[in-house]
N, C-alpha and C positions, 0 to 999 in steps of 0.2 A: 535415506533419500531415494527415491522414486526413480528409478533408469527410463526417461522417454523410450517408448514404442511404441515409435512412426514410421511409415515406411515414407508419408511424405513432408518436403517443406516446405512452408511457402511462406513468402516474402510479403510485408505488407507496408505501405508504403505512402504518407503523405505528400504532396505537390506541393515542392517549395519554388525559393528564386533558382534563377541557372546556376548549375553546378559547374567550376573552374573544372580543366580538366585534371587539374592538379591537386584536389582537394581529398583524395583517398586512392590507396596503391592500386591500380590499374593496369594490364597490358592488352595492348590493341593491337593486332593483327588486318584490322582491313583496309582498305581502302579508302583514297579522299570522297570524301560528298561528289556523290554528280547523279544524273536522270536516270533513270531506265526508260529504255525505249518503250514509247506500250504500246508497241504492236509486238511484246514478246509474248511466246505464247504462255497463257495463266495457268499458273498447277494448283490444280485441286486439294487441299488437304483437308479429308474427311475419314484418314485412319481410327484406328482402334485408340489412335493418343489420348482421346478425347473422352472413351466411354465413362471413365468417371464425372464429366459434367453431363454426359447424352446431352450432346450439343441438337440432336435430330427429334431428341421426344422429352422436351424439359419443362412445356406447357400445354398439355394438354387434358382434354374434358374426361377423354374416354375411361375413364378409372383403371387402365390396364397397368402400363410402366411408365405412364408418363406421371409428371408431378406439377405443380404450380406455387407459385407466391404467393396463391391467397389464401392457403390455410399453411403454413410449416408445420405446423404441431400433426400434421396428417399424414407428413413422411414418415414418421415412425410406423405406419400401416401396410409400406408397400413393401412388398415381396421381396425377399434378401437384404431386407432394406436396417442398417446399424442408426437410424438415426434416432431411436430413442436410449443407446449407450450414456455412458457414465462419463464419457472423455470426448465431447462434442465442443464444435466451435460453430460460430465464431465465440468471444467470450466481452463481457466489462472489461476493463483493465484498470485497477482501480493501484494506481501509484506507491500506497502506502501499503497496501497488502502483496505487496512484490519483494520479493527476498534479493539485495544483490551479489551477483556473482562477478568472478573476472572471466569472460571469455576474453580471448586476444580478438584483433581486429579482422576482418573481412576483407578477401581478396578476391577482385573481380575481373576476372580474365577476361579479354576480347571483349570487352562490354561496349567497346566504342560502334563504327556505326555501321551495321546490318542492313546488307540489302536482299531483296525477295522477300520481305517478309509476308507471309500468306493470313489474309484476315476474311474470319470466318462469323456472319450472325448468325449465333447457335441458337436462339430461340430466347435465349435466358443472359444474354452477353453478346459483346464484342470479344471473339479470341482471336490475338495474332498469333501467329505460331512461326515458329525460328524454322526458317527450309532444313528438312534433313539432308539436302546433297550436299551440307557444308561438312566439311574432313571433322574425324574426329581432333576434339584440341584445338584447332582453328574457330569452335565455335565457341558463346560464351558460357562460361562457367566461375564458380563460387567455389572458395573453399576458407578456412577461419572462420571466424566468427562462433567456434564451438560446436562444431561440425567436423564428424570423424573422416569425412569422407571428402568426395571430390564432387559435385553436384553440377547439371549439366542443364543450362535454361532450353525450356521446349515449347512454352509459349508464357503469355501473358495477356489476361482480361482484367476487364471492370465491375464492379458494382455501384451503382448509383440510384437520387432518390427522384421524385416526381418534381420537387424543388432542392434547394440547396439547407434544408433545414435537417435534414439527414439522404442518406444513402450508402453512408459506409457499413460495413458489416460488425466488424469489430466498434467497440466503443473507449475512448478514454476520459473515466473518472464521470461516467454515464452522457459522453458525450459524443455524437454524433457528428462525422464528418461528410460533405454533402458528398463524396464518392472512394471509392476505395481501390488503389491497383491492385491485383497479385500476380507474384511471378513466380512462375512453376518450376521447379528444378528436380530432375530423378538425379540417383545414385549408379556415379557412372560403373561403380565396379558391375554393377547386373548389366551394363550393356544396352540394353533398351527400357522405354518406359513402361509398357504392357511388364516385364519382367520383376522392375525397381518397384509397381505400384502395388506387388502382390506380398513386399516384403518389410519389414517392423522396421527398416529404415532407408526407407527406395525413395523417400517424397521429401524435399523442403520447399518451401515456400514462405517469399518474403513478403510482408504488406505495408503497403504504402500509403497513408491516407490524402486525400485531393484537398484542396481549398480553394477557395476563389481569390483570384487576384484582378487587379482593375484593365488588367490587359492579356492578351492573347499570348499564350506559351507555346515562343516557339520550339520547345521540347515537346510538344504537344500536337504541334502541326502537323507533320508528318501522319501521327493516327487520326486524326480528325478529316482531314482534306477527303477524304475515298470512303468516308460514313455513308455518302449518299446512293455509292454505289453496291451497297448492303443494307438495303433499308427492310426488304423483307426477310425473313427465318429461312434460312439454309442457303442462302447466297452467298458468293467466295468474291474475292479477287485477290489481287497481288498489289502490293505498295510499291506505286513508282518511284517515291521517296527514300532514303536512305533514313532510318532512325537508329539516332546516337540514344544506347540504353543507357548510358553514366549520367544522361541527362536527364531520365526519369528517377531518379536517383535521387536522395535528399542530401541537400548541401552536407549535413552531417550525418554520417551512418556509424560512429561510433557508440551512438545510444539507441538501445531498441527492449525488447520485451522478447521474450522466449517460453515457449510454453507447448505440452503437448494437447495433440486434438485432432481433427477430423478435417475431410471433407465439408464443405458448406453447403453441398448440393447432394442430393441425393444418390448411390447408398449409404451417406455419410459414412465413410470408412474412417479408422480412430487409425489415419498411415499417416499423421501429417506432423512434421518441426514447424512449428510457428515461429516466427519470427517479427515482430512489428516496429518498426521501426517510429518513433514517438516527434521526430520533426515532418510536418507534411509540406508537401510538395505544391505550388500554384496551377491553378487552369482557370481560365474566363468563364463567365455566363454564357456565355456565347458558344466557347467549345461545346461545355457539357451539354447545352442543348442539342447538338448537335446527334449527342449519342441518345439523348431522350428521345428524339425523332425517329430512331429504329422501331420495326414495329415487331411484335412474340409473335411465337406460333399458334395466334390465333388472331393476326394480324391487330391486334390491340397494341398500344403504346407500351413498349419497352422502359419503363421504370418501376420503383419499388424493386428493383430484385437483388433484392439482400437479405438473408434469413435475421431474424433476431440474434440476441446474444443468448446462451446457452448458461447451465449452471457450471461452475469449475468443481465444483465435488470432492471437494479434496485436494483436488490438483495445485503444484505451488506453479505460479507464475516469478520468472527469474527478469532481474532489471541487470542490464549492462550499461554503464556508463564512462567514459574516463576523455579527460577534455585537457585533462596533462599528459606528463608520462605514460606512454603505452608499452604496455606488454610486447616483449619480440613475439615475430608470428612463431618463433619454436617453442613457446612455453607450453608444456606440456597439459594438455585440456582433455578433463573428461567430463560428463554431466555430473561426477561428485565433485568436483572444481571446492574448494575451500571457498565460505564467505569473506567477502573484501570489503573495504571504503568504509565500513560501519562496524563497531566490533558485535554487533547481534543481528538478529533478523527482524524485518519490516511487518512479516506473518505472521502474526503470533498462533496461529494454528500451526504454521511448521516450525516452530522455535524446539517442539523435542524430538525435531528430525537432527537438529545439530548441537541442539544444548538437551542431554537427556532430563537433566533435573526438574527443565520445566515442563515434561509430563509427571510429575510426583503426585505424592495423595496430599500434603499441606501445601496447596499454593496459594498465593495470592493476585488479585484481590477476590471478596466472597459479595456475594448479594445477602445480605442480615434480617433475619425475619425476626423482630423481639420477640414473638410470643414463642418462637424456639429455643432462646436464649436461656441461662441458667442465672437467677438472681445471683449479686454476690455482695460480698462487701470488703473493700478494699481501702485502705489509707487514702488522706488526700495526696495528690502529686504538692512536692515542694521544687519549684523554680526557682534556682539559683544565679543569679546575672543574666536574667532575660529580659533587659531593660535595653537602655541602645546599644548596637554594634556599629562601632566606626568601621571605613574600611573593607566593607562586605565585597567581595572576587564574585563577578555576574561573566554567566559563560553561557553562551547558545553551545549547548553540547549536540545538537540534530536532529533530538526527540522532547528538550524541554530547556527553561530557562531554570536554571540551577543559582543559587546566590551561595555559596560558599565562604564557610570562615577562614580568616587569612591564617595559614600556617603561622604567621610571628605574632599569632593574636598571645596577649600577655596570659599566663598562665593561670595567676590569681583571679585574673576577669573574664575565663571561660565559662560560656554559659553551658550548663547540667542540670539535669534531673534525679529526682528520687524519689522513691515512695510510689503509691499511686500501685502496688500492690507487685513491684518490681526490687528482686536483693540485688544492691550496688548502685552504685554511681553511672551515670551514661552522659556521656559528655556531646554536645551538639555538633556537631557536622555541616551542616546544610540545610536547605531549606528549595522544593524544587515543587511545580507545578502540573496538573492533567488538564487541562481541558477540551472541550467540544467545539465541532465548527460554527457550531450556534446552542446556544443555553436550555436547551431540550436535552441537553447530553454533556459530559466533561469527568466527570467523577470514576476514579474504579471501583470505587467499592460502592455498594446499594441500600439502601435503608429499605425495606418492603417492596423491590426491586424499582424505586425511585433513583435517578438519578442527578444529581445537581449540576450545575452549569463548570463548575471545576472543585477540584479537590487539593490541597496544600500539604507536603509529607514536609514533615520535621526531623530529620534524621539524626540518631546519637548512636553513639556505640560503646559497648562495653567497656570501663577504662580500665579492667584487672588484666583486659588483654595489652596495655602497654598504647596500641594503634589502633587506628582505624582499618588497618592492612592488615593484622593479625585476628581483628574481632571477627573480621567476615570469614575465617577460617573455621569458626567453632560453632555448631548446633545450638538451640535453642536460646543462648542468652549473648551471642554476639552485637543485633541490634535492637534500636526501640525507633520505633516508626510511629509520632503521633500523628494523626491525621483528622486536616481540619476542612470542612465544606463550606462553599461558598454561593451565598443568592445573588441574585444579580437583583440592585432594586436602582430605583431613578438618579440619584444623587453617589457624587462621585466618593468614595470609603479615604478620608486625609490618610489615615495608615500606611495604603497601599502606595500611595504615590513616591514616596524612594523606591518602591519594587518595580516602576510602570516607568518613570520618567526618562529613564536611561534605555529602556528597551529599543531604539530606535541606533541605540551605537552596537546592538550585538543581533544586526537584521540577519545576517549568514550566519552558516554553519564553521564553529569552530571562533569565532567573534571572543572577545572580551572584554572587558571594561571592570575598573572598581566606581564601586555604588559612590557617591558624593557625599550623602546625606544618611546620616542612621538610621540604623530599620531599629524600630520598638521591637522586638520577640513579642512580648507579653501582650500588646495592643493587634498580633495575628491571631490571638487565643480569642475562643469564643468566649463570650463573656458567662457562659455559666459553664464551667470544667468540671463540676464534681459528678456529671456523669457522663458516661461511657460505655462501649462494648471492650471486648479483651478477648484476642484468639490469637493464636500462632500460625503463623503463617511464613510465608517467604517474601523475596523482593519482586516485585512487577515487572520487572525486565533480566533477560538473560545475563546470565546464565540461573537467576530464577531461584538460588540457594535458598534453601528450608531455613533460616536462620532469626528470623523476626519474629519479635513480642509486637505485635499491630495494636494501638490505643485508636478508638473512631470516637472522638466527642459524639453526639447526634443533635448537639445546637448551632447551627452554621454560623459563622459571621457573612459580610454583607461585599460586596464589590458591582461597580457601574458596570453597564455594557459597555462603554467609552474605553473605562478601563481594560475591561476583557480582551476588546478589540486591538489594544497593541499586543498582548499577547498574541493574539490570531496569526498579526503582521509578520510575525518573524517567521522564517524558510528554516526546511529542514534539508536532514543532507544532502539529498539531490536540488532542493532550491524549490518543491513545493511550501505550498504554504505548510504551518507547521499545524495543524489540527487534527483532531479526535487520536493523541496518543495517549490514549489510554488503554490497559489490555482488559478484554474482555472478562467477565466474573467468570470464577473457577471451582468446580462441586468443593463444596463443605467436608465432604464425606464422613470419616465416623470424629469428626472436630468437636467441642464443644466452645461455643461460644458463650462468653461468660456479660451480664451487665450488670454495670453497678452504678446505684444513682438512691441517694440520699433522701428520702421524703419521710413526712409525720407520721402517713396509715403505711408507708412501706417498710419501715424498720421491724422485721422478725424477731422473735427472741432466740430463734435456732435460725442458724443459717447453714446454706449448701456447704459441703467442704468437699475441695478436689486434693486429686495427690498432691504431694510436694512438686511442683516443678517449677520453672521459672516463666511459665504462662499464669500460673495462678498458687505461687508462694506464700502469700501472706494468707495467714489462717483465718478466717473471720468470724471467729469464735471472740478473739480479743475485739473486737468490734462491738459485737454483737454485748459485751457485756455495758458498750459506753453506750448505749441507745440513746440515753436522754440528753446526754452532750451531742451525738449525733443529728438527734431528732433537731435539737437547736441550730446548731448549723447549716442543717439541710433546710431549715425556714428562710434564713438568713440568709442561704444562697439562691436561692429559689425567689423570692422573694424583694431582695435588697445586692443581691450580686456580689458579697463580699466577700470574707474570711479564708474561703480557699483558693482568689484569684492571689499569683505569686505576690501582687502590689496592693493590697487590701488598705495602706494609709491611703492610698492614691485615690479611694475613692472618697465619694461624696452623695447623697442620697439624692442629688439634682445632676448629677453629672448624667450627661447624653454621651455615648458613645457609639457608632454605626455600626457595635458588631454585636 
């Protein structure tokens, strides 16, 4: 795992309702509310605090060090300028590609309410900035929240848009919020900010995203009221006001986003802790126009100034959440902090940052090109008690709906497999789902890198190992994972509806219910099984073990969008909706993928043969001498759907089936 190096952090921050003063641990140091006189005399603050936003040349024509909003992609051109680096912000923040960790909670000293505060139009913002004649420690500062250090606020501005349809900087789940706070904080051990912003961990910053609410926020009053008196670029004054910060504050700040990155303005410097915080904060129409009225240093209307989002590159973005039980602020916290709340990770790009295996050479799932495939021939699969299951255990487990066999299922009437080019018995398990947030996508595995709207695993496992606990212990013939794809066509699939009907009792994470009504097994089979691909591979979620014989029929059965859609419905661990969990395909490498499928002109007289193993056992030499019993079959199944479905009386040569 990646150690951040930032020198800065910053805070970011949505506008919610008023924050209780009691709602997150706090100590305040200053004084009640009351006026400043304003005939005090006004202080300038136009130090070096600032050079990393060049509050004084942040839009201008002249091509020298100034920069502007209307091209971003052009700061990467200017002179000492980091902003076409590898660890740029702002960034997407897309929920489900966030790995959770436990940081403990955030501690916000002196955050109550602040007077002199000096507000400055930089050209490219609104910056207030905390007077430095307040005592060391008397002023506000941050510390928790997974922050080694002790971090000191020295100012805080805005990004906002020309309407409320965007203006925030950062994004969540590609969504724009119409403005964005951030608050600055250096690393008090350097002493000053010039000092903190020159070092791998001098800068955090939190952000806050704004929203509009139907009224005027008076946490908001205070910065809004003396806009008018900075309307043009480089004008100062001082707030006669008092601004309470815990009230810029989101109701709840024990969930947020963390992640490293940059400056947003140009030299984008790669010094920054991010930190964003995912509930936002309220402000009127009315406020924010207020700040759209400012005008740039080139007396143009002050909006748009937010850079795009940036690529993450690698970078993991970290989720903190906990709405129970929290961490005491002593628990010991570093940026390798152990995964919590989930037992794997949300990234599956960094899953073999903490689970090695799932960087290995057999993973799964693969995108399947048939005409790379190795012809083979293989036995038919025989299906043993895969007719109904009473009693089916359905569990929102956080990443999918799992239908599980009841542990005191009768022993004689366990449904198993065999054959189908596999030595031994495999006895059924489960039964659990992928799909996509819309029917463009859902499957992990790919036929000609097609994807289908969801994909169905059948799980068994080895029964010489005794368990299902002991099977996953052992390489190559622990499980059998058949796997079935799914169309989405107009008319609802009768099959599915014991798998859909109940989905609305296990909507949360951790949910359970037993199914009512029996699930047919053999009516979730596509109705032509005698062919297939065969590769070994591993399990699709961590810890990712190399232990599967993978079966892909390549005839899909059929499911409604109706139906789709209660799957969609169900929330995953944090309470998003539960979509596109599925892991992305994984190289083939030197794998051979084997296919076997029964037809008149494709029966050879010599067929491939691989080693002995338990990806592809069965010899097809003995095959290969029944050709013409084959050949027969393979009409018959092709043709009339019969002989090698496990329930072949059950058919009828009129019988309609939806799959």
């Amino acid at each position: 795992m990646k150690r951040l190096n930032s020198s800065l952090v910053i805070f970011v921050f949505f506008l919610p309702l008023l924050l209780p003063s009691n709602s997150f641990p706090i100590t305040d140091g200053t004084k009640e509310s009351k006026t400043i006189d304003a005939a005090r005399p006004r202080k300038i603050y136009t130090s070096s605090m600032f050079e990393h936003w060049n509050p004084k040349q942040s839009r201008t024509k002249d091509g020298g060090s100034g920069w502007n909003y209307n091209d971003p992609s052009a700061w990467a051109q200017l002179p000492g300028s980091s902003c076409g680096g590898k660890n740029q912000s702002p960034v997407d923040l897309q929920p489900r590609q966030a790995v959770r960790k436990a940081y403990p909670k955030f501690t916000f000293s002196n955050y109550g309410n602040i007077d002199q505060i000096g507000l400055v139009n930089s050209g490219s913002s609104a910056v207030y900035t905390v007077p430095n004649s307040i005592p060391a420690f008397q002023g506000p500062y941050i510390n928790g929240g997974g922050l080694n250090d002790t971090f000191k606020l020295i100012q805080f501005h805005l990004h906002w848009g020309g309407d409320s349809s965007k203006g925030s900087e950062h994004l969540i789940r590609s969504k724009s919020y119409p403005a964005e706070l951030h608050l600055v904080h250096f690393n008090t051990k350097y002493k000053s900010f010039n000092k903190a912003s020159a070092q791998p961990d001098g800068l955090a910053v939190l952000g806050i995203f704004l929203e509009i609410g139907s009224s005027d926020s008076e946490s908001f009053r205070p910065l809004v009221d003396q806009l008018g008196e900075v309307t043009d670029s480089g004008t100062e004054t001082t707030l006669t006001n008092l601004v309470s910060l815990k009230d810029l504050l989101p109701r709840e700040t024990t969930s947020f986003y963390r992640y490293s990155g940059s400056l947003t303005t140009p030299n984008c410097d790669e010094i920054v802790i991010w930190t964003v915080f995912d509930n936002p904060v309220k402000i009127s129409e009315k406020q924010l126009n207020k700040f759209r009225n400012l005008k740039d240093s080139e007396a143009n209307q002050l909006v748009d100034n937010f850079r795009p989002a940036q690529q993450l590159n690698g970078r993991i973005k970290y989720y903190r959440t906990f709405t129970g039980c929290e961490f005491p602020q002593t628990w010991p916290i570093t940026f390798n902090t152990l995964f919590v709340a989930i037992e794997w990770a949300r990234y599956p790009d960094a899953w073999p940052l903490k689970f090695p295996k799932c960087g290995g050479k057999q993973q799964s799932p693969i995108d399947i090109h048939p005409n790379s495939t190795v012809r083979t021939t293989y036995p038919n699969f025989k299906f043993h008690n895969y007719g109904f299951i009473d009693g089916m255990e359905l569990i929102n487990n956080g990443h999918s709906a799992a239908y599980n066999l009841p542990a005191y299922y009768p022993k004689k009437k366990t449904p198993h497999i065999t054959g189908g080019g596999m030595v031994g018995i495999y006895q059924f398990a489960q039964i659990h789902l992928h799909w996509g947030d819309d029917s463009t996508k859902g499957s992990e595995h790919l036929i000609n890198s097609k994807s289908y709207p969801t994909e169905l695993h059948f799980v068994h496992w080895n029964v010489k190992y005794g368990s299902f606990a002991e099977a996953i212990k052992y390489s190559y013939d622990g499980l059998a994972v058949l796997t079935v794809f799914a169309k989405v066509v107009p008319e609802d699939n009768k099959y599915f509806q014991p798998l859909v009907e109940q989905l609305g009792e296990i909507i949360k994470n951790g949910d359970e219910t037993i199914v009512k009504k029996p699930i047919s097994l053999y009516d979730l089979l596509p109705r032509r099984i005698s062919s297939f691909y065969r590769y070994f591979g591993s399990l699709t979620t961590p810890t990712c073990d190399e232990l599967v014989i993978w079966t892909i029929f390549d005839h899909p059965i059929e499911i409604s969008e109706k139906q789709l859609n209660k799957f969609r419905s169900l929330k995953d661990e944090i309470g998003d909706r539960m979509v596109d969990n599925f892991r992305p395909t994984q190289p083939v490498n030197d794998r051979t993928v084997f296919y076997r499928s029964f037809s008149v002109p494709d029966i050879p007289l010599s067929l491939p043969h691989s080693s002995a193993s338990a990806v592809n056992s069965y010899s097809p030499f003995s095959e290969a001498y029944k050709w013409s019993k084959a050949a027969f079959k393979s009409y018959a199944t092709r043709f009339l759907g019969i002989f090698d479905h496990p329930y072949p009386h059950r058919y009828n040569f009129c019988r309609s089936r939806p799959c």
